[in-house]
C-alpha positions as CSV (number, residue, x, y, z in Angstrom):
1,X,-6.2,100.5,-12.9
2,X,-9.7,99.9,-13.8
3,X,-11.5,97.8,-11.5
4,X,-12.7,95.2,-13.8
5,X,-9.7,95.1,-15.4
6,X,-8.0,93.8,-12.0
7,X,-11.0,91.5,-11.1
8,X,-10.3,90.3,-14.8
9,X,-6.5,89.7,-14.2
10,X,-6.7,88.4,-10.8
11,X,-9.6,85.9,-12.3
12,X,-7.7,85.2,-15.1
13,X,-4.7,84.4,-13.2
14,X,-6.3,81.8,-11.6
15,X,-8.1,80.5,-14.5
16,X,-4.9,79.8,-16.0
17,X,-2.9,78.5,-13.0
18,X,-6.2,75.4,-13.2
19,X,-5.8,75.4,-17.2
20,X,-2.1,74.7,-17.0
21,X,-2.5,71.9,-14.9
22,X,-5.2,70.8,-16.7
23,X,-3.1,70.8,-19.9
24,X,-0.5,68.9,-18.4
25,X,-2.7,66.3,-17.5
26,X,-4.1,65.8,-21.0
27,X,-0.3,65.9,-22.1
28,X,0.6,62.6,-19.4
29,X,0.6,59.8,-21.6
30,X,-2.8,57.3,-21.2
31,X,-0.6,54.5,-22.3
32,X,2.1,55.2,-19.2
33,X,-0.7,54.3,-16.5
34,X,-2.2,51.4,-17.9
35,X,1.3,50.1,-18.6
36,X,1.8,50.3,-14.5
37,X,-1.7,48.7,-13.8
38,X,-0.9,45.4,-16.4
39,X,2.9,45.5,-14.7
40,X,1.6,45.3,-11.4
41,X,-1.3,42.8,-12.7
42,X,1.1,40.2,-14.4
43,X,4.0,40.3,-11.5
44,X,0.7,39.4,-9.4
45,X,-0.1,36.6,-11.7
46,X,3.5,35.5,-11.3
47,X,3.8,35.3,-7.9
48,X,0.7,33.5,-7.4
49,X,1.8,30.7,-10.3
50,X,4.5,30.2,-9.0
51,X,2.8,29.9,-5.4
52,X,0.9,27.0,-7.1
53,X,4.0,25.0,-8.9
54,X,5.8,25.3,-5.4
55,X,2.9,24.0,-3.6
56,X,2.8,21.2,-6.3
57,X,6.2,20.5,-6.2
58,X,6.3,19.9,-2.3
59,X,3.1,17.2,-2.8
60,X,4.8,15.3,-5.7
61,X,7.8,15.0,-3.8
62,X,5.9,13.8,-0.4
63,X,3.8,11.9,-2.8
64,X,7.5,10.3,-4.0
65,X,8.4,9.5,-0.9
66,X,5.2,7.7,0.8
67,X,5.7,5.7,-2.6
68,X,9.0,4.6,-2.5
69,X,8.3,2.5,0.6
70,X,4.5,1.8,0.0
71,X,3.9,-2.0,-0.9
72,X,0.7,-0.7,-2.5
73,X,-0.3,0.9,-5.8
74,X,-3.9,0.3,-6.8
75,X,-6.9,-2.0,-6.0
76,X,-7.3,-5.3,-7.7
77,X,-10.1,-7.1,-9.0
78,X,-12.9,-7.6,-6.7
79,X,-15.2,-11.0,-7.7
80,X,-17.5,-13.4,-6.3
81,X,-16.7,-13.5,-2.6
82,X,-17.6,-16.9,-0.3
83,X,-19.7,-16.5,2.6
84,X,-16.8,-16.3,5.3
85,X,-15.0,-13.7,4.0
86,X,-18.4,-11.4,5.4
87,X,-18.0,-12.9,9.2
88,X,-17.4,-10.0,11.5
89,X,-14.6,-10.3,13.7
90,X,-14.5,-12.5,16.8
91,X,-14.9,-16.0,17.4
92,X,-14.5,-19.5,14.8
93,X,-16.8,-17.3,12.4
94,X,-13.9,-14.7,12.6
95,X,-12.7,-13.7,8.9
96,X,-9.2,-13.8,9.6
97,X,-9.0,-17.2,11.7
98,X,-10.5,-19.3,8.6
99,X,-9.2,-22.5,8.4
100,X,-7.8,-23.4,4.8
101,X,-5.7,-26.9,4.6
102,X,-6.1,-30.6,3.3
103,X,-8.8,-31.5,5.9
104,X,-10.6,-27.9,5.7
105,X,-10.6,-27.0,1.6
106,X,-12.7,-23.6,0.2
107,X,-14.7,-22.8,-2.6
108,X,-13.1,-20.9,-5.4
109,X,-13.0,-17.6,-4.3
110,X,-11.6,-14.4,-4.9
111,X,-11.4,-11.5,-2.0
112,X,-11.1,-7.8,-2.7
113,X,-7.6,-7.3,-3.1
114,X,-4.8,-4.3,-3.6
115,X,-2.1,-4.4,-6.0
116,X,1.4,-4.7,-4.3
117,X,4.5,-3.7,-5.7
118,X,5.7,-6.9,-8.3
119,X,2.4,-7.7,-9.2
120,X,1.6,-9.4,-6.1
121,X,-1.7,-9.1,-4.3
122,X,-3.4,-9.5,-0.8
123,X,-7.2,-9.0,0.6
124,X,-6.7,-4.9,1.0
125,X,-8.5,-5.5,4.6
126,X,-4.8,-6.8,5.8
127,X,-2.9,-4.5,4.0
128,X,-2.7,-1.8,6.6
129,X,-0.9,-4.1,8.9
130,X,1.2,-5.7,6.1
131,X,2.6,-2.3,5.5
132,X,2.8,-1.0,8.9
133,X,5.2,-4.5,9.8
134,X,7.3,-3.9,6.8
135,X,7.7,0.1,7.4
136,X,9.1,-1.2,10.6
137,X,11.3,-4.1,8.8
138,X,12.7,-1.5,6.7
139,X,13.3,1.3,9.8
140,X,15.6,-2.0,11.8
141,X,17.5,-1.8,8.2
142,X,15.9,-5.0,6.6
143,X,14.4,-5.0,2.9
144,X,11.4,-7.3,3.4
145,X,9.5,-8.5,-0.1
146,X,6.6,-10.6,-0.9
147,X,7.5,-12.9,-3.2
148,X,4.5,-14.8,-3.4
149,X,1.1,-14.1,-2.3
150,X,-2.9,-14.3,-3.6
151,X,-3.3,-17.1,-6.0
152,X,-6.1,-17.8,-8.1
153,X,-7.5,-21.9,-8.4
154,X,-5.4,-21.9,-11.5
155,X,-2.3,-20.4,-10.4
156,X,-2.0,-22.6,-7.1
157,X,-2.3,-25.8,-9.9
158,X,0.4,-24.5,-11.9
159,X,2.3,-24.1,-9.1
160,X,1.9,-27.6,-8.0
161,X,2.5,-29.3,-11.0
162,X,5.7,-26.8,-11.4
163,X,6.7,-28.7,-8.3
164,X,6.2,-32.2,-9.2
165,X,7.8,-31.4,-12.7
166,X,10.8,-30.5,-10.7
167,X,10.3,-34.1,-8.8
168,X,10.3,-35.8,-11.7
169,X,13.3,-34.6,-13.6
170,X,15.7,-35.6,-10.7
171,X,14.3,-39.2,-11.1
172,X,11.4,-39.6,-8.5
173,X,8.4,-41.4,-9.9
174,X,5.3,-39.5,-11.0
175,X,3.3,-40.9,-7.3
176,X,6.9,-40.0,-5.5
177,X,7.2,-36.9,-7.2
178,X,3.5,-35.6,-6.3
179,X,3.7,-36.7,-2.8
180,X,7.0,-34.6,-2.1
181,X,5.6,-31.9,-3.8
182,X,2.5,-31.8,-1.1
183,X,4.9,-31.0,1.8
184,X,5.2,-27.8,0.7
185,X,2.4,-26.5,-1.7
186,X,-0.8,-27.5,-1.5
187,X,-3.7,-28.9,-3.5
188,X,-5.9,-26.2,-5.1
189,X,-8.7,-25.7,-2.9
190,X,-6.7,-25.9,0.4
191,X,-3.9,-23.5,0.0
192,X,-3.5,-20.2,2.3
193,X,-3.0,-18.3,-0.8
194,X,-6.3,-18.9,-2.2
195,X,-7.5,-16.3,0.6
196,X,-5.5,-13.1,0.2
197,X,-4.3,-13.6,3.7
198,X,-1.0,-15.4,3.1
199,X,2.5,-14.7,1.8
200,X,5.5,-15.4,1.3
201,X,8.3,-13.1,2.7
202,X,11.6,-13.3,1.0
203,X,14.5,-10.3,1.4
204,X,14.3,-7.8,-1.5
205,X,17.0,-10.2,-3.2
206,X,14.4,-12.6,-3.4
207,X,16.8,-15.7,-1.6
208,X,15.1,-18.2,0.1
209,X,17.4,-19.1,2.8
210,X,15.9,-20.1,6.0
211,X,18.1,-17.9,8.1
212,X,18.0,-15.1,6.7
213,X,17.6,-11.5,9.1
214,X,14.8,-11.1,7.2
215,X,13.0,-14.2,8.5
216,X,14.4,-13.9,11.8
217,X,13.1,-10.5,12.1
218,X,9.9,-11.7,11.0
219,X,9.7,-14.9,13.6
220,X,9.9,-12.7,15.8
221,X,7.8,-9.3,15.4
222,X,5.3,-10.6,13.0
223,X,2.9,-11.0,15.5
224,X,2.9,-7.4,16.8
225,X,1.6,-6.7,13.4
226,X,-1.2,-9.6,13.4
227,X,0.5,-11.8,11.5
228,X,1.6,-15.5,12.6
229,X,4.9,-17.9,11.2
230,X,2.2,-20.4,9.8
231,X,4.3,-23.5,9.4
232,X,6.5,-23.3,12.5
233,X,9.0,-26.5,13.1
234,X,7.5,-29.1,15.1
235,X,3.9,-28.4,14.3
236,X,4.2,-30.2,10.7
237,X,2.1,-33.3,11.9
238,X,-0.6,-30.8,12.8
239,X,-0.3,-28.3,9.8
240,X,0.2,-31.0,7.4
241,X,3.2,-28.7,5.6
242,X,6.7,-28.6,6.2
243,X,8.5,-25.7,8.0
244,X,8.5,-23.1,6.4
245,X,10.1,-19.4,7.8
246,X,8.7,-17.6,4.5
247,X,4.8,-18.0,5.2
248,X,3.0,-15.5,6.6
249,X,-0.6,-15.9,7.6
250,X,-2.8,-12.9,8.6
251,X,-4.8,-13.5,11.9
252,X,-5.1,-9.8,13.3
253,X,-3.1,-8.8,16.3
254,X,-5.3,-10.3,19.3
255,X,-4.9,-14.1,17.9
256,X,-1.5,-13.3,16.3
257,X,-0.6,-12.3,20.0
258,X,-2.8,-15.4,21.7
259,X,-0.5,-18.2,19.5
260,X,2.6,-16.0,20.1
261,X,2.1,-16.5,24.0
262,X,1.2,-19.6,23.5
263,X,3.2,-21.3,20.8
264,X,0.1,-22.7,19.4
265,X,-0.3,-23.1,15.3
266,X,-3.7,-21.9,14.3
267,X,-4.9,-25.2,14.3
268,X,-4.5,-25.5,17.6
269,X,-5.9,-22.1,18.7
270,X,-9.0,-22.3,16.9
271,X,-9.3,-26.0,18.2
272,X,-9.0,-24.5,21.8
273,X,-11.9,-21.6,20.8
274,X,-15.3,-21.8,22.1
275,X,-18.1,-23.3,19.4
């Protein structure tokens, strides 16, 4: 055989065994490949959306469940403030030891407050403690609620003459009527509630029994928490009010403990503080 001719077939062989495969490249479909790539691309997408709605799902539901025993929801109005709402802790000047009754009456104010569950509100500086008393209320098996808590100068009036209404229909005079209403809510200007510092525990019934396990419970942990039973029994010529074992008064946890120990009311303690 002719030299060049086998050079030629021994080249050509080889050019065709790189032309075949070359053709059966160009014959592989372009679509199949990019069909693969968007595959692979979605099932990506998929995986990582539905990453995102599990990781949702998990914070709703811990959202759900701090909520369903959260006395809060949202802060309330804020307004004009009076000056002893700004005292730092410690001492007479102490925010949380101010003195609000017949003898000691405040100026028409209105704290910072948070929204509580009902529509009820309290200065949000004393919520942390509310909330961490009644987490520990509920945990003994005890639904605590308060049933009454900030009042405006406006409320606290119709709520008084609520009272004296009800002396009145069962026959008491108008004077007789008033006065029995005083023993157990105040004039405007010298009621607890006026402060966001006050309330008025009832169990999630809403009864007002005074023996109730809520109460009791209350009587007798409340303290821990920084809060006091304000109008204990025997202490009503100094308070000026009536017992009552539904009214709460915030005093934060080293006075709270102080007139545990001591079985003072808070008139007494702050008349026992230094000047």
């Amino acid at each position: 055989m002719d030299e060049n001719v086998q050079n030629y077939s021994r080249y050509g062989s080889h050019y065709n065994r790189h032309r075949n495969v070359e053709t059966m490249h160009a014959h592989t479909p372009a679509s199949s490949w990019r069909r693969r790539l968007l595959t692979k691309i979605l099932l990506t997408c998929l995986v990582f959306v539905v990453a995102i709605a599990v990781g949702i799902g998990a914070a709703l539901v811990d959202m759900s469940n701090r909520d369903a025993n959260s006395e809060a929801f949202t802060t309330g109005p804020a307004g004009c403030v009076s000056s002893w709402f700004d005292n730092k802790p410690g001492g007479q000047d102490d925010w949380r030891l101010v003195l609000v009754n017949a003898d000691n009456p405040m100026e028409p104010t209105e704290p910072d407050l948070i929204e509580l569950r009902d529509g009820q509100f309290v200065d949000e500086r004393c919520y942390p403690d509310l909330q961490r008393m009644f987490d520990d209320a509920r945990s003994a098996g005890l639904r605590p609620k308060v049933n009454s808590s900030y009042r405006s100068r406006e409320r606290q009036q119709q709520v008084l003459d609520a009272k004296i209404a009800e002396g009145t229909a069962a026959g008491l005079t108008e004077k007789e009527a008033r006065q029995q209403a005083l023993r157990t809510v105040a004039e405007p200007g010298t009621s607890e509630h006026e402060t966001g510092l006050a309330i008025d525990v009832t169990s999630e019934q809403g009864t007002w029994e005074t023996n109730t396990a809520v109460h009791q419970w209350m009587a007798e942990h409340s303290w821990e928490y920084g809060w006091i039973l304000r109008y204990p029994q025997g202490k009503e010529d100094l308070t000026g009010i009536d017992y009552e074992p539904w009214h709460f008064r915030y005093v934060g946890e080293d006075a709270a403990r102080d007139m545990h120990e001591s079985g003072q009311c808070l008139e007494e303690y702050l008349a026992d503080l230094p000047s």
